[in-house]
Biopython code that builds the backbone (N, CA, C, O; Angstrom):
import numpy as np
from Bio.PDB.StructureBuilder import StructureBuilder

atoms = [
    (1, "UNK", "N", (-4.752, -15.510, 6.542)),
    (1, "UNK", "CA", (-3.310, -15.480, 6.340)),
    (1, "UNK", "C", (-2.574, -15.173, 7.635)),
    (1, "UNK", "O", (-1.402, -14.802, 7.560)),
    (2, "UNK", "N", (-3.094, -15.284, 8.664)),
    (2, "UNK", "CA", (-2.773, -14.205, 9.689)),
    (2, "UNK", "C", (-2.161, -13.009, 9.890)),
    (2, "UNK", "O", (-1.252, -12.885, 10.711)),
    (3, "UNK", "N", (-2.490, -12.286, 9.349)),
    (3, "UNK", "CA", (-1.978, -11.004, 9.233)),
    (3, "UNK", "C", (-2.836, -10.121, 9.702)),
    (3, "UNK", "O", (-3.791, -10.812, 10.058)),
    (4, "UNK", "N", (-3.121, -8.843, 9.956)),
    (4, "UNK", "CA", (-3.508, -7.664, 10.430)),
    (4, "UNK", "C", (-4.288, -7.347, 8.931)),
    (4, "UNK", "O", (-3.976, -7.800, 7.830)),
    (5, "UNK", "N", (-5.566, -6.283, 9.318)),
    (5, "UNK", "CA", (-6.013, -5.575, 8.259)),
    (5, "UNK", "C", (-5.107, -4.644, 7.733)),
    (5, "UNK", "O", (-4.715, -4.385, 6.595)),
    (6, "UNK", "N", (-4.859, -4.174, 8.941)),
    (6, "UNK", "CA", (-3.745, -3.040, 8.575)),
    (6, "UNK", "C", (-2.630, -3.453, 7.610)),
    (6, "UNK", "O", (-2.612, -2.876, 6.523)),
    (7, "UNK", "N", (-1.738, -4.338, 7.856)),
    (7, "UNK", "CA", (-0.776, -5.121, 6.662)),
    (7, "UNK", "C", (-1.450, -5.487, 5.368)),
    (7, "UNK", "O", (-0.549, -5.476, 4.529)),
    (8, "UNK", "N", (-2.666, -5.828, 4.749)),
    (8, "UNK", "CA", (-3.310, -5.851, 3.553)),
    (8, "UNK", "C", (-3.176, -4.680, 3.586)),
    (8, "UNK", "O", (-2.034, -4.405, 3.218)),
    (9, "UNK", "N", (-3.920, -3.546, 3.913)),
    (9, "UNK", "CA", (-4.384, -2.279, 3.524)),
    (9, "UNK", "C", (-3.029, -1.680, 2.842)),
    (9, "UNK", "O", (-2.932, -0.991, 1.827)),
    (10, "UNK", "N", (-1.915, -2.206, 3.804)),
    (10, "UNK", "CA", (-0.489, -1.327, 3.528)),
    (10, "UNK", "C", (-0.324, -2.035, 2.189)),
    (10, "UNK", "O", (-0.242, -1.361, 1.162)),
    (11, "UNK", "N", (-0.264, -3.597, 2.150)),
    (11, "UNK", "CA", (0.085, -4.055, 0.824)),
    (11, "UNK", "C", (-0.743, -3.338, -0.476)),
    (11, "UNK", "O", (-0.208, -2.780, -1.434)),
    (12, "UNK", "N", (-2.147, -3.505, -0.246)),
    (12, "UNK", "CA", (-2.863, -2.757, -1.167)),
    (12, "UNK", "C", (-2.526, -1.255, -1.693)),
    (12, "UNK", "O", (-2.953, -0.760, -2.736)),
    (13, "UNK", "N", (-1.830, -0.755, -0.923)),
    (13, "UNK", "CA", (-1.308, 0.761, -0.898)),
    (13, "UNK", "C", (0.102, 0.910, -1.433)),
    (13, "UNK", "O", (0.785, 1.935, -1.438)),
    (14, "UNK", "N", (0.383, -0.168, -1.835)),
    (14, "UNK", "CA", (1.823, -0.686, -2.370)),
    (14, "UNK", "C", (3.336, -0.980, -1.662)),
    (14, "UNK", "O", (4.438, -1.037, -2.208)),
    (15, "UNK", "N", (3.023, -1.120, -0.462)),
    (15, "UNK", "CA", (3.935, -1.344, 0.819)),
    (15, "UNK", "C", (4.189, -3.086, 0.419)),
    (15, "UNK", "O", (3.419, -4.017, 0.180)),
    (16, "UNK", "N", (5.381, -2.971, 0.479)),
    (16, "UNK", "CA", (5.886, -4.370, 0.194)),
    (16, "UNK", "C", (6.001, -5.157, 1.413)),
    (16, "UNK", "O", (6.756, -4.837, 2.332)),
    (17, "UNK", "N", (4.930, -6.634, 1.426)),
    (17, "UNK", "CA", (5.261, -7.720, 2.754)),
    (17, "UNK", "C", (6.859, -7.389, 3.240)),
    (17, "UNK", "O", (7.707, -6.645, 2.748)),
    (18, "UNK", "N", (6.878, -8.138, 4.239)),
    (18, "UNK", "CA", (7.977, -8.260, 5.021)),
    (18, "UNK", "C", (8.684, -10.082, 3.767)),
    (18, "UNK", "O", (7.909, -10.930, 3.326)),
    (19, "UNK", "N", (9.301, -10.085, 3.685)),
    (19, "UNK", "CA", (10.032, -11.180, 3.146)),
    (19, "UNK", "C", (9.122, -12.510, 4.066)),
    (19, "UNK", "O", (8.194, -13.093, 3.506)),
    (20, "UNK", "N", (9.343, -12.697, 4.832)),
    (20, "UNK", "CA", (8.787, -14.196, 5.494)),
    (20, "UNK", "C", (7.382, -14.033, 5.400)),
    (20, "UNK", "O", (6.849, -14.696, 6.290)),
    (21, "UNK", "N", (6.421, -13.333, 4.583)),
    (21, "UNK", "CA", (5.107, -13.014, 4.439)),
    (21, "UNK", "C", (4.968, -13.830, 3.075)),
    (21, "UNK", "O", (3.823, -14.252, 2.914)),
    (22, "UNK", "N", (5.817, -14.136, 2.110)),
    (22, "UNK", "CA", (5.610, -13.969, 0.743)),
    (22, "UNK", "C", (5.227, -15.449, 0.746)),
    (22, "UNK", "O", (4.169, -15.503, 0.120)),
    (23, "UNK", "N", (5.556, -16.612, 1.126)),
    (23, "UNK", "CA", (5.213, -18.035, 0.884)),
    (23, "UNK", "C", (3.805, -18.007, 1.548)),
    (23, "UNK", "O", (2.933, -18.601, 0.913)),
    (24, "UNK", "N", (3.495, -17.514, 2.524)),
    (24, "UNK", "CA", (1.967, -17.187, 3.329)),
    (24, "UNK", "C", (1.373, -16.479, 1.654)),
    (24, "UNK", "O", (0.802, -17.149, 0.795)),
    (25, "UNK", "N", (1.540, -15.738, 1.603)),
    (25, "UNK", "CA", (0.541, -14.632, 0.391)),
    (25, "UNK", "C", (0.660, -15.737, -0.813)),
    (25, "UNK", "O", (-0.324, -15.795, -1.550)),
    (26, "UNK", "N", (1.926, -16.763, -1.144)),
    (26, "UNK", "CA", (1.716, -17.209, -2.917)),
    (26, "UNK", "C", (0.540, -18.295, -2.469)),
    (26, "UNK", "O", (-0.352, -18.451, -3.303)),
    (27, "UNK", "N", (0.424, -19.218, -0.992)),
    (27, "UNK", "CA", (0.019, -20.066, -1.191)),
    (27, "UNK", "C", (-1.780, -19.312, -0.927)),
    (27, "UNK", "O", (-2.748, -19.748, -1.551)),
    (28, "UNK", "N", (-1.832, -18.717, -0.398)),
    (28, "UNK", "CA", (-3.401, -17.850, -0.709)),
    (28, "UNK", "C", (-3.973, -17.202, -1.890)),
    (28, "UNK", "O", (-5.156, -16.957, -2.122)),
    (29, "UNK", "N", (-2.891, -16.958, -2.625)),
    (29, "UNK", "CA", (-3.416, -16.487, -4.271)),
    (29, "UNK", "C", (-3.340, -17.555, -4.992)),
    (29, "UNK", "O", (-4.043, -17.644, -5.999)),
    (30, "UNK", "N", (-2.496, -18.550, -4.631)),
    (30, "UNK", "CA", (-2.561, -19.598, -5.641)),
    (30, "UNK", "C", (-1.616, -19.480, -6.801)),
    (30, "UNK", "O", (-1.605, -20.370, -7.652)),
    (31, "UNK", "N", (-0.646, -18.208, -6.911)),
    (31, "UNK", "CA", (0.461, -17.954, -7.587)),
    (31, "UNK", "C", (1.301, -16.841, -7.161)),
    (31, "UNK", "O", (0.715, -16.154, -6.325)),
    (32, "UNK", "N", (2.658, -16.361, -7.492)),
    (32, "UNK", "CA", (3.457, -15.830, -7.233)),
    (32, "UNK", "C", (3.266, -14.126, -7.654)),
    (32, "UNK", "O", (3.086, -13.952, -8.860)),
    (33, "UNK", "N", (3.282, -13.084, -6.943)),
    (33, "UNK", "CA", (2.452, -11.981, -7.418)),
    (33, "UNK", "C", (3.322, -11.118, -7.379)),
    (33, "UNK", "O", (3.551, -10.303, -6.486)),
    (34, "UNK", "N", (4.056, -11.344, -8.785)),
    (34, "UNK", "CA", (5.054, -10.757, -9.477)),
    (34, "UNK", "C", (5.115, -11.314, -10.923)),
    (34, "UNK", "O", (4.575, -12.378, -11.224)),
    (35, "UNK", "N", (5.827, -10.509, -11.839)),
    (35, "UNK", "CA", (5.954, -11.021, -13.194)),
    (35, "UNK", "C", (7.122, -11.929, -13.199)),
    (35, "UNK", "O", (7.970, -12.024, -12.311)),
    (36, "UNK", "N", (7.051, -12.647, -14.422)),
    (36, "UNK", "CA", (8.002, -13.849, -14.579)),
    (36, "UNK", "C", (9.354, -12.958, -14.698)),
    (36, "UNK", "O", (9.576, -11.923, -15.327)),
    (37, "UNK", "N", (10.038, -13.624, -13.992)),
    (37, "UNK", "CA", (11.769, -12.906, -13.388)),
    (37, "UNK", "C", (12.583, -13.100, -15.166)),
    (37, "UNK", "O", (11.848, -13.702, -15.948)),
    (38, "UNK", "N", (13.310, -12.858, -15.478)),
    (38, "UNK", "CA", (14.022, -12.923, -16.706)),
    (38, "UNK", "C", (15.627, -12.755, -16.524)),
    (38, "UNK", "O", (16.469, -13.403, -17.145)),
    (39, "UNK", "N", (15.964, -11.439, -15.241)),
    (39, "UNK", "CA", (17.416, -11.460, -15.556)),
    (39, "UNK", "C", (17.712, -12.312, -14.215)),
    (39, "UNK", "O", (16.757, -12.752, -13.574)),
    (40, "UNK", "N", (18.887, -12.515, -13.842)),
    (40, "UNK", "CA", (19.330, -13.469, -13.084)),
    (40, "UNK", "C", (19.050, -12.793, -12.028)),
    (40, "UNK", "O", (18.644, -13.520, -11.121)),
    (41, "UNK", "N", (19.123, -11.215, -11.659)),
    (41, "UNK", "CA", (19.110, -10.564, -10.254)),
    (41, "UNK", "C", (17.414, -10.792, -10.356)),
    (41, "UNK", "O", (17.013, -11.281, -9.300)),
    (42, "UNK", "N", (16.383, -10.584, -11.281)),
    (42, "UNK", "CA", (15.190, -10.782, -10.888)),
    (42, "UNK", "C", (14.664, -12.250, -10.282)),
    (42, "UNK", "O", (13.914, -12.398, -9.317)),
    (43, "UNK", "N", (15.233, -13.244, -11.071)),
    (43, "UNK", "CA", (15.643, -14.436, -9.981)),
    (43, "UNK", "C", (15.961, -14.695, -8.985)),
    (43, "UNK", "O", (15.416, -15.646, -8.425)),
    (44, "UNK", "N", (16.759, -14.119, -8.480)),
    (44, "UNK", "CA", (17.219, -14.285, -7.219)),
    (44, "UNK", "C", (16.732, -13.728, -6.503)),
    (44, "UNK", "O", (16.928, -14.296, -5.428)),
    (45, "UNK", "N", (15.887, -12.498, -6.307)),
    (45, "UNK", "CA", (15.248, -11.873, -5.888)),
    (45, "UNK", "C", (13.742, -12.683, -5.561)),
    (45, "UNK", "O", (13.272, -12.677, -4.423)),
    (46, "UNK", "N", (12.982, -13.456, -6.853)),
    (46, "UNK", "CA", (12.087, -14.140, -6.512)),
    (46, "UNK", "C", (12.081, -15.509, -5.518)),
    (46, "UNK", "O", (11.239, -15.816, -4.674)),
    (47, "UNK", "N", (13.312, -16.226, -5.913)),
    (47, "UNK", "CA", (13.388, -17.141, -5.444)),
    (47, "UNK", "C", (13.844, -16.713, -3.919)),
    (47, "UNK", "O", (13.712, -17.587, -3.062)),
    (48, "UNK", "N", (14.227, -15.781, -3.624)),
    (48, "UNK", "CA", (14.221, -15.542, -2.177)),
    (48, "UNK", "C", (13.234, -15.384, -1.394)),
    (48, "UNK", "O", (13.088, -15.842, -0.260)),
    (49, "UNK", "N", (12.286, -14.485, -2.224)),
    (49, "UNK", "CA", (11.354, -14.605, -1.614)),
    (49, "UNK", "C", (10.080, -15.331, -1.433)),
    (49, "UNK", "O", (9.237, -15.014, -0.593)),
    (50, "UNK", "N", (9.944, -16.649, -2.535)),
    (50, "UNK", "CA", (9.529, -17.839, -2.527)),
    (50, "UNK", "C", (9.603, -18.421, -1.490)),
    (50, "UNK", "O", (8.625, -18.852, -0.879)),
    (51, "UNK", "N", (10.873, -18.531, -1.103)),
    (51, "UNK", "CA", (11.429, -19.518, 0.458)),
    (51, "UNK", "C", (11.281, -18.394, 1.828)),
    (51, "UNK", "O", (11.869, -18.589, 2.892)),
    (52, "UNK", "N", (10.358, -17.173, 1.554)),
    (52, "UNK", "CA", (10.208, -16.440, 2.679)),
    (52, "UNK", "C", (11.540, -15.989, 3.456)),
    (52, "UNK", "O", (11.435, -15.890, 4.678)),
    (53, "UNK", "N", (13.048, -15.645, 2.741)),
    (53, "UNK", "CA", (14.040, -15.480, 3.473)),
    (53, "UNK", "C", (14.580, -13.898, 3.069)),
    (53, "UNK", "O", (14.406, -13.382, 1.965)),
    (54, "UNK", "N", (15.197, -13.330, 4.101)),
    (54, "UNK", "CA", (15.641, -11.614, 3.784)),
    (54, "UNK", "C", (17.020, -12.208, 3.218)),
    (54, "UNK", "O", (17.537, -13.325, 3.201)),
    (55, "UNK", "N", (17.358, -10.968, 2.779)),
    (55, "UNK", "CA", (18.531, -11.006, 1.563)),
    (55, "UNK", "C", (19.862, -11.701, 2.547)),
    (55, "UNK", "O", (20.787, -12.379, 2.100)),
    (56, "UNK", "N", (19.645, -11.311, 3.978)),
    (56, "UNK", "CA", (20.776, -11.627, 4.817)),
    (56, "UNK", "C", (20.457, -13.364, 5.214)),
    (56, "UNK", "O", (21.336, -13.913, 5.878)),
    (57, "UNK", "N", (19.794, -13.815, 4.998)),
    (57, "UNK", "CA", (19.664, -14.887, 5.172)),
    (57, "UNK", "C", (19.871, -15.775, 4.205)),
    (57, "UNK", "O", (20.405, -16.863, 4.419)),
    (58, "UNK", "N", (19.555, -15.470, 3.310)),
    (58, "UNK", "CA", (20.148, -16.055, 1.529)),
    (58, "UNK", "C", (21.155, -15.702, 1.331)),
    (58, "UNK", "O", (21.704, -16.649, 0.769)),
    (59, "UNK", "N", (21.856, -14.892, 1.419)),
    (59, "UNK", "CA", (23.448, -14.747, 1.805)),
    (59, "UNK", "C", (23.998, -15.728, 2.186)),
    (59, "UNK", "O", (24.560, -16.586, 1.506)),
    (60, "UNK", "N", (23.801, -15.635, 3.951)),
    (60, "UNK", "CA", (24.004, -16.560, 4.763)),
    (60, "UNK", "C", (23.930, -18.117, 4.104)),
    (60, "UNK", "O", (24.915, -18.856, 4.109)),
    (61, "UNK", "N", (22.903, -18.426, 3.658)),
    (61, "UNK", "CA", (22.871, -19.796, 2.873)),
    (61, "UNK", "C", (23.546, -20.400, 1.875)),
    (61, "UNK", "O", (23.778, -21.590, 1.661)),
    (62, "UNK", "N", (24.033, -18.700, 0.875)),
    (62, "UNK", "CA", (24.683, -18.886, -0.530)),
    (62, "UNK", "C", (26.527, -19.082, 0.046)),
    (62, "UNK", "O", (27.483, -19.042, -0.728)),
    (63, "UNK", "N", (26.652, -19.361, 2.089)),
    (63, "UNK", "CA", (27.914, -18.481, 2.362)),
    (63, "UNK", "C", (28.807, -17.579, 1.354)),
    (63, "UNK", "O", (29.820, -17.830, 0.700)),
    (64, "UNK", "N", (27.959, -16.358, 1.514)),
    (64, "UNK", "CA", (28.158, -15.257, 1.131)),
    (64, "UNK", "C", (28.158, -13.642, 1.971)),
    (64, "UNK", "O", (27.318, -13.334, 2.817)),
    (65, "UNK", "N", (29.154, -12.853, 1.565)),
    (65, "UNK", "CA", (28.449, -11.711, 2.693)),
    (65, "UNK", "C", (27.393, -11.120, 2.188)),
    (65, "UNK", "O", (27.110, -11.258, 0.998)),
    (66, "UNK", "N", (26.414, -10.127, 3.309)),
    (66, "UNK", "CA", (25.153, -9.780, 2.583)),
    (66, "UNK", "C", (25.573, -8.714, 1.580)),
    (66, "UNK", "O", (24.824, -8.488, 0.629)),
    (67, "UNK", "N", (26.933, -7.912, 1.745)),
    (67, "UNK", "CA", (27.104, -6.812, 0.411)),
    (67, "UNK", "C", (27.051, -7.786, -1.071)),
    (67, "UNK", "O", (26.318, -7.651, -2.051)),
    (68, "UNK", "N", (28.085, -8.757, -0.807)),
    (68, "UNK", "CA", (28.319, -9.426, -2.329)),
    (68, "UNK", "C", (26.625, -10.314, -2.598)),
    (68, "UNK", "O", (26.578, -10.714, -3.761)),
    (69, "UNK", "N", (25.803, -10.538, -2.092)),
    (69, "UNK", "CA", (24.586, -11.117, -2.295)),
    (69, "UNK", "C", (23.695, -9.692, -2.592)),
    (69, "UNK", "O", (22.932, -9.803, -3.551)),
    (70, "UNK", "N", (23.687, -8.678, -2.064)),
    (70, "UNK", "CA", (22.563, -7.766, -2.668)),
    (70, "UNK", "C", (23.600, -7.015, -3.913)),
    (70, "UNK", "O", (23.044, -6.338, -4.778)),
    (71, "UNK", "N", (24.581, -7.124, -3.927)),
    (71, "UNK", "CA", (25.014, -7.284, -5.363)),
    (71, "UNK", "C", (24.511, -7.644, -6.903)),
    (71, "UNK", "O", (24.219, -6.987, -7.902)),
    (72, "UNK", "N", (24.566, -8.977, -6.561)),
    (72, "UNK", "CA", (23.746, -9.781, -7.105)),
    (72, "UNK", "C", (22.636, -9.565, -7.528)),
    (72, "UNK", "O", (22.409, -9.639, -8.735)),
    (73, "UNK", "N", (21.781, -9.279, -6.720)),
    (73, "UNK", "CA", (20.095, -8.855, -6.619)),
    (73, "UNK", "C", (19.819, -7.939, -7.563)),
    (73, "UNK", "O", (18.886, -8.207, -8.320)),
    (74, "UNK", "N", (20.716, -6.357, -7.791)),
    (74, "UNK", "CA", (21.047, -5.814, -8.184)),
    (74, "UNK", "C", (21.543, -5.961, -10.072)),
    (74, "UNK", "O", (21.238, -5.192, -10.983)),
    (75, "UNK", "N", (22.096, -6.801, -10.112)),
    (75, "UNK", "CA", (22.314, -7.044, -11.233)),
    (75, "UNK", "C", (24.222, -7.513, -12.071)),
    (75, "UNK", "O", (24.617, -7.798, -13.202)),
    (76, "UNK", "N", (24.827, -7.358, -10.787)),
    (76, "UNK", "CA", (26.136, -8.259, -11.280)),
    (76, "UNK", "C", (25.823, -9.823, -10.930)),
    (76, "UNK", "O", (25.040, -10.420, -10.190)),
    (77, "UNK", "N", (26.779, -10.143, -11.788)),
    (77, "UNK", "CA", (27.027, -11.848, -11.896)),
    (77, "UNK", "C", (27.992, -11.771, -10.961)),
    (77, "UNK", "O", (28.759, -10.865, -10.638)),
    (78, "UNK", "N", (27.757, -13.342, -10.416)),
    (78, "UNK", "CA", (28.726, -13.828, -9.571)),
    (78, "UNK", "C", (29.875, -14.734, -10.212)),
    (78, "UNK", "O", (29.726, -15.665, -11.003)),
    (79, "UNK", "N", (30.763, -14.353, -9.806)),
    (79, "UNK", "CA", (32.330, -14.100, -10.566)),
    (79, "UNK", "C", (32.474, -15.804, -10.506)),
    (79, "UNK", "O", (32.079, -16.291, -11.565)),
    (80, "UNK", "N", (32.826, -16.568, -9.770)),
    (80, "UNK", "CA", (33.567, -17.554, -9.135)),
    (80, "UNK", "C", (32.908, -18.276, -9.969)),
    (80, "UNK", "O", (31.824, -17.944, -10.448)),
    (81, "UNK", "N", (33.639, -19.555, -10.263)),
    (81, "UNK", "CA", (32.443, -21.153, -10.597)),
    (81, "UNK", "C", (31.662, -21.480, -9.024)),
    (81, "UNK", "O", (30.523, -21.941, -9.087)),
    (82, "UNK", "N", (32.131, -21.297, -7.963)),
    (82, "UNK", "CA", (31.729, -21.722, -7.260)),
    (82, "UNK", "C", (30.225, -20.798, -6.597)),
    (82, "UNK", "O", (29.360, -21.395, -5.956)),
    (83, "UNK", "N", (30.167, -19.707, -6.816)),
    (83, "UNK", "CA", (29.274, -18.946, -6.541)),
    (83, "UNK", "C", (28.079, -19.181, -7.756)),
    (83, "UNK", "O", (26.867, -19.310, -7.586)),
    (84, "UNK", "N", (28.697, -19.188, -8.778)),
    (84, "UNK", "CA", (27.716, -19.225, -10.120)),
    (84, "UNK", "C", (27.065, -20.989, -9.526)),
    (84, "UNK", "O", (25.893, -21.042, -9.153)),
    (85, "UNK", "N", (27.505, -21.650, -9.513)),
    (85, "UNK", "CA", (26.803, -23.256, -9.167)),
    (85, "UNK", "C", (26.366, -23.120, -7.659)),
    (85, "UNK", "O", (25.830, -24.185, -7.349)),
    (86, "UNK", "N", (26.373, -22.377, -6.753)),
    (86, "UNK", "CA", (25.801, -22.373, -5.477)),
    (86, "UNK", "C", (24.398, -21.557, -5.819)),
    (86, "UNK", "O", (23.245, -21.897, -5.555)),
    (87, "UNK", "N", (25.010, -20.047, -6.676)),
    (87, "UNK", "CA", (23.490, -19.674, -7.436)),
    (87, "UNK", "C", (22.374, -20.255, -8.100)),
    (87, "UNK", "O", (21.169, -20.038, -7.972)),
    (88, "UNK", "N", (23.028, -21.062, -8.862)),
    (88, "UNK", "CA", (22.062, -22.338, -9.474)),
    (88, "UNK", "C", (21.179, -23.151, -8.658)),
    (88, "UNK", "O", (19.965, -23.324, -8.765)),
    (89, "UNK", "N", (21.999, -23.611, -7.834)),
    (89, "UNK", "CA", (21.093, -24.240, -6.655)),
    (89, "UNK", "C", (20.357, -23.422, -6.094)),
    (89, "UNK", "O", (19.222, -23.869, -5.930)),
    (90, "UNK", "N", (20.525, -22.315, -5.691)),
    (90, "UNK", "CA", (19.412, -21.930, -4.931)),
    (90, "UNK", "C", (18.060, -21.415, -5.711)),
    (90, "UNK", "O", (17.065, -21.182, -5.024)),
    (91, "UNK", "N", (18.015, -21.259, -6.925)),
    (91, "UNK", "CA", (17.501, -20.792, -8.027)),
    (91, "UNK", "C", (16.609, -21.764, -8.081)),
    (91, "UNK", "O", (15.409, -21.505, -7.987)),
    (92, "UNK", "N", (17.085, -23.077, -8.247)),
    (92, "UNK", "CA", (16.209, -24.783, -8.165)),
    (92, "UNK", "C", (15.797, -25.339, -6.635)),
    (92, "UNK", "O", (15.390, -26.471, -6.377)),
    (93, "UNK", "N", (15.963, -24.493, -5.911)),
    (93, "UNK", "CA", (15.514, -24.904, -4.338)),
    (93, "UNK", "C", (16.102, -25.998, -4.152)),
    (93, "UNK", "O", (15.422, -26.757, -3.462)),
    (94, "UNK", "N", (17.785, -26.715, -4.699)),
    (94, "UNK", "CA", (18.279, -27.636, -4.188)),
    (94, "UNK", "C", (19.519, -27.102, -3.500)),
    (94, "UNK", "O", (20.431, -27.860, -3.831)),
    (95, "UNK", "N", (20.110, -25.897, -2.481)),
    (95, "UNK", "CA", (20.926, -25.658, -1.902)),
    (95, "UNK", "C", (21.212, -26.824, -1.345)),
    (95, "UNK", "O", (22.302, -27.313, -1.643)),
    (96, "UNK", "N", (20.483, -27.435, -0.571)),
    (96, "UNK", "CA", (21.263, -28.314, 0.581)),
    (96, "UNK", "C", (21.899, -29.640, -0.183)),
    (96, "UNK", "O", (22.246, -30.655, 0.421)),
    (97, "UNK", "N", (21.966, -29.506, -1.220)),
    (97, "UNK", "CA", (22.648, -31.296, -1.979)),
    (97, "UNK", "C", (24.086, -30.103, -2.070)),
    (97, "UNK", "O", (25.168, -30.474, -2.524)),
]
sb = StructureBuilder()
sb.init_structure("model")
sb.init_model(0)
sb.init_chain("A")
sb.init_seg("    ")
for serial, (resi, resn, name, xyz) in enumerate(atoms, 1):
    if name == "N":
        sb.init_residue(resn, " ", resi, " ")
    sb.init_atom(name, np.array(xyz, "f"), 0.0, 1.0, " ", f" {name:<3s}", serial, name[0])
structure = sb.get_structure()
């Protein structure tokens, strides 16, 4: 995976990857190593870290600031039509249409 022993050992010890680690780790287990997401902030949360990106960078993508995006994460809805359908997309990995 290229990673350090030391970074398993930490993961094994319950130290959470760095965000750009997580698409490296799903495609070595062969699945996503977390439970199936249910509320919308657990979504967004997975799907971020599916695409290996920190919360400020999915922000950045959702053009959003990073407070109103770890918002989100958190567990409010995003107010706007336009935020709720930019959420959608990123949810389906089609941001860029």
């Amino acid at each position: 995976m290229g990673v350090s022993e030391t970074s398993i050992v930490d993961w094994e010890a319950g130290k959470l990857p760095y965000d750009r680690m997580y698409p490296t780790i799903i495609a070595f287990l062969g699945y996503e190593p977390w439970a199936e997401p249910v509320s919308l902030a657990e979504k967004l949360v997975a799907a971020r870290r599916r695409h290996g990106l920190s919360a400020k960078a999915a922000a950045k993508l959702l053009e959003v600031d990073e407070a109103t995006y770890g918002r989100w994460e958190r567990g409010r809805e995003p107010s706007s039509q336009r935020h709720q359908h930019e959420v959608a997309r990123f949810l389906t990995g089609r941001l860029s249409e």
